[in-house]
C-alpha positions as MATLAB code, in Angstrom:
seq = 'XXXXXXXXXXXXXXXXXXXXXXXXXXXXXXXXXXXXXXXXXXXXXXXXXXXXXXXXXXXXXXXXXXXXXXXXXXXXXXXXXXXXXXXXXXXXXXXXXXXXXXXXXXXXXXXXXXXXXXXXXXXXXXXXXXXXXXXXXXXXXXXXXXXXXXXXXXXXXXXXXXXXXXXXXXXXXXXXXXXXXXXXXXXXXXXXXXXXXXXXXXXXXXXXXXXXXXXXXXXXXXXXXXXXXXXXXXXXXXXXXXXXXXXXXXXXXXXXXXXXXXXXXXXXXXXXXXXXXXXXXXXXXXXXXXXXXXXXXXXXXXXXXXXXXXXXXXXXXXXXXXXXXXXXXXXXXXXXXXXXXXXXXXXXXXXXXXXXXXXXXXXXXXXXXXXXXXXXXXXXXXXXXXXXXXXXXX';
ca = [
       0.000    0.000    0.000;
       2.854    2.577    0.816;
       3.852    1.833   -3.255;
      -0.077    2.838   -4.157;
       0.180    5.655   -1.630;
       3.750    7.325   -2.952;
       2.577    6.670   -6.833;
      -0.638    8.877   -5.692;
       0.969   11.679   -4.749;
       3.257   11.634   -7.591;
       0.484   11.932   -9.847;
      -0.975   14.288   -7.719;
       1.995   16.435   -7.995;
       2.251   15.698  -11.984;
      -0.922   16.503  -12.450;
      -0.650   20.349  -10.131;
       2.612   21.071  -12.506;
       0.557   20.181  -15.678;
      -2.127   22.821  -14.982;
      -2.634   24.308  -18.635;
       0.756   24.320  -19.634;
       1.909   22.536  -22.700;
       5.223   20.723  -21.080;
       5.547   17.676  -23.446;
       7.811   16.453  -20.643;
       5.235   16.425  -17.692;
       2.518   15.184  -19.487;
       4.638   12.092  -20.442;
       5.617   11.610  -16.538;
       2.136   12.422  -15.656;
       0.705    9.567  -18.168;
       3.649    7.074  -17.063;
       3.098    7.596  -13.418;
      -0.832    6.717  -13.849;
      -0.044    3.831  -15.911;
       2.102    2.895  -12.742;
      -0.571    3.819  -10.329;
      -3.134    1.037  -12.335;
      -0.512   -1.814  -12.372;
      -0.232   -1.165   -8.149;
      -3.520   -1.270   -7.803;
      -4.549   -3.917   -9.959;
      -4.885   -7.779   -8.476;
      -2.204   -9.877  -11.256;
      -5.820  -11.715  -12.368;
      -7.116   -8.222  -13.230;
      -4.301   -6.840  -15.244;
      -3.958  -10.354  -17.175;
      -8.163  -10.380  -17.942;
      -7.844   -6.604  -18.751;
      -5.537   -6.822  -21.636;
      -7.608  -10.626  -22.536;
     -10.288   -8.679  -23.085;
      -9.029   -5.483  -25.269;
      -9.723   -7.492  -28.638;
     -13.259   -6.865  -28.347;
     -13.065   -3.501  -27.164;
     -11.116   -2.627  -30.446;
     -13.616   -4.235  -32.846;
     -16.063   -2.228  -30.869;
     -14.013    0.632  -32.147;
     -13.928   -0.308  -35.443;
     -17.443   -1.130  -35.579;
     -18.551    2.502  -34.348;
     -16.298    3.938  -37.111;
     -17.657    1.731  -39.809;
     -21.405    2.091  -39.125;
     -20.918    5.700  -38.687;
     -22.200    6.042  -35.202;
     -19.829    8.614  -33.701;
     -20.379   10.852  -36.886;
     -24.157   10.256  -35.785;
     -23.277   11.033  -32.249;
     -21.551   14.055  -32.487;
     -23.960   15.625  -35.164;
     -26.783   15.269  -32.863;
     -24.885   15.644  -29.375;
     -25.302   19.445  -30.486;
     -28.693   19.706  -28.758;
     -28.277   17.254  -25.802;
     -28.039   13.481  -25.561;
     -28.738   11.053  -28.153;
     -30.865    8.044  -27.950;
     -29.804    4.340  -28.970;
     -33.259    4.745  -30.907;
     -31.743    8.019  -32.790;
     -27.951    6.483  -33.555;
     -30.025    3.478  -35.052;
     -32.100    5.337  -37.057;
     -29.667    7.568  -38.279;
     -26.902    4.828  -38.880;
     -29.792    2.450  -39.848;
     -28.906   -0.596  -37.191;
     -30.243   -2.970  -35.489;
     -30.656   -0.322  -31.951;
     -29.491   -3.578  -29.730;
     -26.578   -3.758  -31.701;
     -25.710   -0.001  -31.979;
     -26.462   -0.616  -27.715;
     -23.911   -3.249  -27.551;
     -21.617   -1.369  -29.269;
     -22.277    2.295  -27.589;
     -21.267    0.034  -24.178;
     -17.943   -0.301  -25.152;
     -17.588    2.645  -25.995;
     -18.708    4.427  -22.978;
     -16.171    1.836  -20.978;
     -13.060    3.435  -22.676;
     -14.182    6.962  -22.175;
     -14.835    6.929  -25.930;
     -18.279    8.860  -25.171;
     -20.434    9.594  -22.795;
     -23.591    7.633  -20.825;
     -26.605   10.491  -19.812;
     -28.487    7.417  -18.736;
     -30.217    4.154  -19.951;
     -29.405    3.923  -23.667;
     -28.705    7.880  -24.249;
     -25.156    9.225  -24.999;
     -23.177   12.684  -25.532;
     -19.830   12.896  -27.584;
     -16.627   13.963  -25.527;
     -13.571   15.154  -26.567;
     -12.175   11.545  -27.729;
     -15.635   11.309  -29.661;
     -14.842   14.333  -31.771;
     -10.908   13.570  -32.172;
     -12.253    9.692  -33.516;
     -14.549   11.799  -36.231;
     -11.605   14.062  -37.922;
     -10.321   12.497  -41.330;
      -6.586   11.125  -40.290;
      -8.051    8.999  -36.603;
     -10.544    7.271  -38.394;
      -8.763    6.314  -41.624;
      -5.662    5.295  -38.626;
      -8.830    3.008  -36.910;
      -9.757    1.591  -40.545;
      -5.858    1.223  -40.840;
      -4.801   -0.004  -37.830;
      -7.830   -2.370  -36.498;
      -8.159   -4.131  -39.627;
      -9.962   -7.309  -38.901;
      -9.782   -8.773  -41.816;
      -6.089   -8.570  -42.258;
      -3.739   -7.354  -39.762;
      -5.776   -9.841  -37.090;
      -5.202  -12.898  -39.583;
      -1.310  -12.302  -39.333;
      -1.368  -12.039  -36.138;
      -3.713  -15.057  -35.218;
      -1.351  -16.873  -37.687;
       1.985  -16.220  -35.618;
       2.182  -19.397  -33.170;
       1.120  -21.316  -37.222;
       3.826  -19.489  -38.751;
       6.420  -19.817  -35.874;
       6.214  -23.214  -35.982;
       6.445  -23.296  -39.734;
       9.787  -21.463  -39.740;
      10.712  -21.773  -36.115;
      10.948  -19.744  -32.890;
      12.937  -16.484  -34.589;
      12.339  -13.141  -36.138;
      11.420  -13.094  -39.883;
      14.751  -11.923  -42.045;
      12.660   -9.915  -45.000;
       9.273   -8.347  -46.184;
       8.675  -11.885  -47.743;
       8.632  -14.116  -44.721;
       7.067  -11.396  -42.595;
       3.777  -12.969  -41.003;
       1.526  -10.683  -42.920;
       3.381  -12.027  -45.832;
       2.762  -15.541  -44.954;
      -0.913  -15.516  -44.267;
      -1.545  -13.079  -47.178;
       0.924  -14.667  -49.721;
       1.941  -10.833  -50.293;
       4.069   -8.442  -48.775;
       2.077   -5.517  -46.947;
       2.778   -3.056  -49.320;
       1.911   -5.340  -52.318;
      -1.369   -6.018  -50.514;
      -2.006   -2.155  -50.803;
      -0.925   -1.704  -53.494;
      -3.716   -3.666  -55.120;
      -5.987   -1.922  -52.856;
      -6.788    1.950  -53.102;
      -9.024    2.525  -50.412;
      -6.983    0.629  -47.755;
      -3.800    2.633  -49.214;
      -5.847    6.045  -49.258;
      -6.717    5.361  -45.438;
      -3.055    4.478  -44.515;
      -1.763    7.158  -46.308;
      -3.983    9.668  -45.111;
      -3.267    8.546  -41.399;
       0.511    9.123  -41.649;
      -0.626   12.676  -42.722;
      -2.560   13.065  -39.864;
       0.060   11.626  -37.566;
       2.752   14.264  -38.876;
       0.736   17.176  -37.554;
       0.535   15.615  -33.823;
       3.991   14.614  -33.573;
       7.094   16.946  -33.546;
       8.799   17.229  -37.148;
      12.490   16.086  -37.360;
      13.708   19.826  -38.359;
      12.079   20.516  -34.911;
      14.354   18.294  -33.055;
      17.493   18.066  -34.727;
      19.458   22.214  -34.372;
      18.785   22.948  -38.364;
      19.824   26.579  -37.951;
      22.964   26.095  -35.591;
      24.254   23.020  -38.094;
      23.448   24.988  -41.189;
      24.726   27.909  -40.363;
      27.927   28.705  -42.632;
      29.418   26.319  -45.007;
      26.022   25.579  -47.515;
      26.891   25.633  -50.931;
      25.011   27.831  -52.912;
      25.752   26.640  -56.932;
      22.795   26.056  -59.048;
      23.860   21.987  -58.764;
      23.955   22.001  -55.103;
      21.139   20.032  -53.338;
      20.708   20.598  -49.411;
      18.273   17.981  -48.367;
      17.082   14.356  -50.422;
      14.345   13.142  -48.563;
      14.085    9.764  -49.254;
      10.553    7.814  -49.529;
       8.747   10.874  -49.042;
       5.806   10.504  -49.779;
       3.872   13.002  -50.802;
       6.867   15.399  -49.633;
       4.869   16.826  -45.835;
       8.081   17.120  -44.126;
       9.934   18.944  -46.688;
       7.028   21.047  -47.238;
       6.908   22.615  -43.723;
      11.207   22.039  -43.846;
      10.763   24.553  -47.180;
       8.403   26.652  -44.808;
      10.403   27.485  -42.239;
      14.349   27.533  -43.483;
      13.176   28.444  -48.009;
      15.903   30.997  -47.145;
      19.039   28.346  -47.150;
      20.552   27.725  -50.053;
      20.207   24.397  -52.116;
      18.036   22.326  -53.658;
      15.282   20.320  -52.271;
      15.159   16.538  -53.505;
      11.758   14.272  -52.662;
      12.091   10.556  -53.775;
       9.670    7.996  -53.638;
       8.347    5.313  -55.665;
       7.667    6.054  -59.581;
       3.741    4.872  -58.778;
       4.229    7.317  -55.613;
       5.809    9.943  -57.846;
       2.681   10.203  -60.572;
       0.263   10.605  -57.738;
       1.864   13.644  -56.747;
       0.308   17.431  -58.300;
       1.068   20.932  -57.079;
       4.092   20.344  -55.495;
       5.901   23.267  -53.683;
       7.950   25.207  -55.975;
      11.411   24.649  -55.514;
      10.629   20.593  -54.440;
      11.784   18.771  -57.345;
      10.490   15.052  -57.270;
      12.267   12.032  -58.155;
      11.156    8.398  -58.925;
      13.314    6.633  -56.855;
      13.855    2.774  -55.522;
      16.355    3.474  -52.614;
      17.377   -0.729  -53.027;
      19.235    1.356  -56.223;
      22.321    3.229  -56.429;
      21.583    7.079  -54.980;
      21.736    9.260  -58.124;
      22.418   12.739  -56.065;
      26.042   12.489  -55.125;
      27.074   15.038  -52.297;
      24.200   16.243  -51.108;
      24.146   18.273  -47.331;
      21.657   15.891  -46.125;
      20.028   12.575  -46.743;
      16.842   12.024  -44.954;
      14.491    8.795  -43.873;
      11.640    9.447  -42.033;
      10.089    6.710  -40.403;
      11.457    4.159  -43.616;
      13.722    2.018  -41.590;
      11.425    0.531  -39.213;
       9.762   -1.213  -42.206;
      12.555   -3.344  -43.286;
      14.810   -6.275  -41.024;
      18.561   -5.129  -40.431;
      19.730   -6.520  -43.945;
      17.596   -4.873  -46.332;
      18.305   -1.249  -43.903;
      22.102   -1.962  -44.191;
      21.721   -2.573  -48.176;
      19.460    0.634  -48.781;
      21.551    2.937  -45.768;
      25.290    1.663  -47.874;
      23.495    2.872  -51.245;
      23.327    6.278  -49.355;
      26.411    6.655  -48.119;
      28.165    5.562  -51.300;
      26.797    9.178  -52.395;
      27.784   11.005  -49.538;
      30.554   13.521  -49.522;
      32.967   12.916  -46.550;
      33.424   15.924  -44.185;
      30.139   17.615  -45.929;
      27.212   15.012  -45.822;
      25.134   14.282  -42.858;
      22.405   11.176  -43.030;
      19.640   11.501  -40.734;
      17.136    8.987  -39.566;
      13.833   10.122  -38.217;
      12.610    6.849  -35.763;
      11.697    4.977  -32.650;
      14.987    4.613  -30.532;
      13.660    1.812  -28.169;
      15.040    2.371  -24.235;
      17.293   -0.887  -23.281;
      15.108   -0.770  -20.214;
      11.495    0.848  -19.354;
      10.384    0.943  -22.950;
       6.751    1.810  -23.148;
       3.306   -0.423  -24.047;
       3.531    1.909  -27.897;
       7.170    1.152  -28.248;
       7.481   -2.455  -27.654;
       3.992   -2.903  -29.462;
       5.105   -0.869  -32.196;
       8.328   -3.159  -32.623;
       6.255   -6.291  -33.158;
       3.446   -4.597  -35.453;
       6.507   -3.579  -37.822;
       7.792   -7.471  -37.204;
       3.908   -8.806  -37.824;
       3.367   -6.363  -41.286;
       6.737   -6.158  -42.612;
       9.593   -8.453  -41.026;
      11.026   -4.861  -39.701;
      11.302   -3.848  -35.773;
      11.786   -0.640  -33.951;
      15.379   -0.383  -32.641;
      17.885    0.120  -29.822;
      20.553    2.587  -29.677;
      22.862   -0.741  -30.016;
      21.007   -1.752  -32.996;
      21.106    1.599  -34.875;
      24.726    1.573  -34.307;
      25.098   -1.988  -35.560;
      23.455   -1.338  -38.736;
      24.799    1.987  -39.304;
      28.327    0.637  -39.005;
      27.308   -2.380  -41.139;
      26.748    0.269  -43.801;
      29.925    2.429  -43.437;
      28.453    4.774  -41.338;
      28.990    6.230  -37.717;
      26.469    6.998  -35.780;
      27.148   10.698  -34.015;
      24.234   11.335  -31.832;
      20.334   10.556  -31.387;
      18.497   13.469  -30.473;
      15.291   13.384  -28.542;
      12.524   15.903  -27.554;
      10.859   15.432  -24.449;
       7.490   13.519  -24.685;
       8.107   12.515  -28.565;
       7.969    9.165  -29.430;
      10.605    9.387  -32.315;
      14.166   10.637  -32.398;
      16.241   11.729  -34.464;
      19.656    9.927  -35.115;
      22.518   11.567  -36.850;
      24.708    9.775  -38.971;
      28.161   10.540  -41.158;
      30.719    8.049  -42.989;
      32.954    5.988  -41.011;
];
């Protein structure tokens, strides 16, 4: 009781110091110590039936965003609570179903309960209605596919043995879908629109890598300036967000701006930012742009297993000038010890969909050095979930 009584007023004392301020750094400590507080206070049984039971609390999710109901419940929460009846009606259901459903819901704090079989949208409610969160719940809590490869994993274990898939091909996605993941979307425009449009969405909530790593105080003096000189190749961009906002805030440094993706990436692409050039790009490939100031991944590298990282990472710094060119990496750098429920579940989704994994400080050095690079620092932001590591030739 003494633990349950100290973790209390450590919260407590979180929770004064996070009044309305925006410290990224408190609110972390503040969510960690209540995550803390639960596991004290929790019987073992409890905590091992709690996360039993969170399957059906996500399809309840998924569900909610798929009928429509919390569209339905925040268009008429605007005059006071909404009837089971109503969301049925309006989201024509079966109003024991939509009832079923709503109490889930209501357990996760995803709405509000006025009462017997009435509801009012909350915060979360609204948040779950914007564009990028429910193409991420369409995305993420796919039933029909990412749930397969992971039902299949003890099946696919024993088919290739107690150890970490080595490429995209044997990933366990791979093996119950006879596809890669990105093959699989490929072949499938609306589940690629949603996934695409969730990493958007995601980019705006998290801090950008120009935000984290010192862009003014390393680019300072020594840019070159020539017509030929490029300053930053982001590589698999995207649609190019990052270098958007990077062209934003620092358009006034010299150099050109590189996006690469792939070509099928490349022709989706219209009104680009003048003075972005796109590239069609397979980064397995030799790097075309030779000496460049920097050479950018964002969030790439947790999709592939350390071989396939080491053979794209070596393409890169075969075209990096020595003394002049910096690589950075924008991604998770997993804690040896005390990494969080997202980390560590993040690492296996990447090993489930791709055969990739989030990694260690160790790791990034072991690969980097695999691939004739050094790694110089990893930079973090308080309350960020990604960092940013930075990178030159050996």
């Amino acid at each position: 009781m003494a633990l349950i009584a100290n973790l209390i007023d450590e919260v407590a004392r979180l929770a004064h110091a996070e009044g309305g301020s925006e410290d990224a750094e408190n609110h972390a400590k503040l969510l960690h110590s209540i995550h803390r507080l639960q596991l004290a206070a929790e019987k073992p049984k409890e905590t091992a039936k709690r996360i039993m039971y969170q399957p059906p609390t996500n399809i309840a999710l998924r569900l909610a965003v798929e009928l429509g109901l919390l569209d339905a419940l925040v268009a008429g929460g605007r005059s006071g609570p909404v009837s089971a009846t109503s969301l049925a009606e309006s989201t024509q259901s079966e109003e024991i179903l939509v009832v079923r459903i709503m109490r889930c819901l209501t357990a996760m704090g995803i709405c509000d309960e006025d009462g017997p079989c009435r509801y009012s949208p909350n915060k979360v409610t609204i948040e779950l209605t914007s564009e990028g969160l429910k193409d991420g719940v369409k995305c993420l809590i796919r039933y029909d596919t990412v749930v397969p490869a992971t039902a299949g994993l003890l099946g696919y274990l024993n088919a290739i043995g107690p150890r970490v898939p080595t490429n995209a091909q044997e990933a366990p996605f791979a093996y119950a879908e006879t596809e890669t993941m990105f093959q699989w979307m490929g072949k499938r425009p609306e589940q690629r629109r949603c996934f695409d449009n969730f990493m958007a969405a995601r980019r705006t909530e998290v801090p950008r890598w120009f935000e984290i790593w010192p862009v003014s105080d390393t680019l300072r003096s020594g840019l070159r300036s020539g017509p030929d000189d490029v300053l930053l190749v982001d590589i698999g961009a995207s649609h190019g967000h990052d270098l958007i906002r990077f062209q934003e805030r620092y358009g006034s440094f010299p150099g050109r701006l590189m996006l690469q993706d792939l070509p099928e990436t490349i022709e989706t692409i219209h009104n680009l930012a003048g003075g972005i050039e796109a590239m069609a790009y397979d980064f397995f490939t030799p790097q075309p742009v030779a000496g460049a100031r920097i050479y950018y991944f964002g969030t790439v590298c947790h999709d592939w297993d350390d071989s396939s990282c080491v053979k794209f990472l070596t393409g890169t710094a075969d075209a990096m000038e020595r003394g002049y060119s910096t690589l950075l990496i924008y991604d998770y750098v997993v804690p040896a010890v005390g990494a969080s429920v997202r980390a560590a579940a993040m690492d296996l989704q990447m090993m489930v969909l791709f055969g990739g994994m989030e990694r260690t400080e160790m790791q990034w050095r072991a690969i980097l050095r695999a691939s004739g690079l050094d790694l110089v620092r990893v930079w973090s932001l308080a309350g960020a979930s990604e960092s940013v590591i930075e990178a030159q030739l050996l």
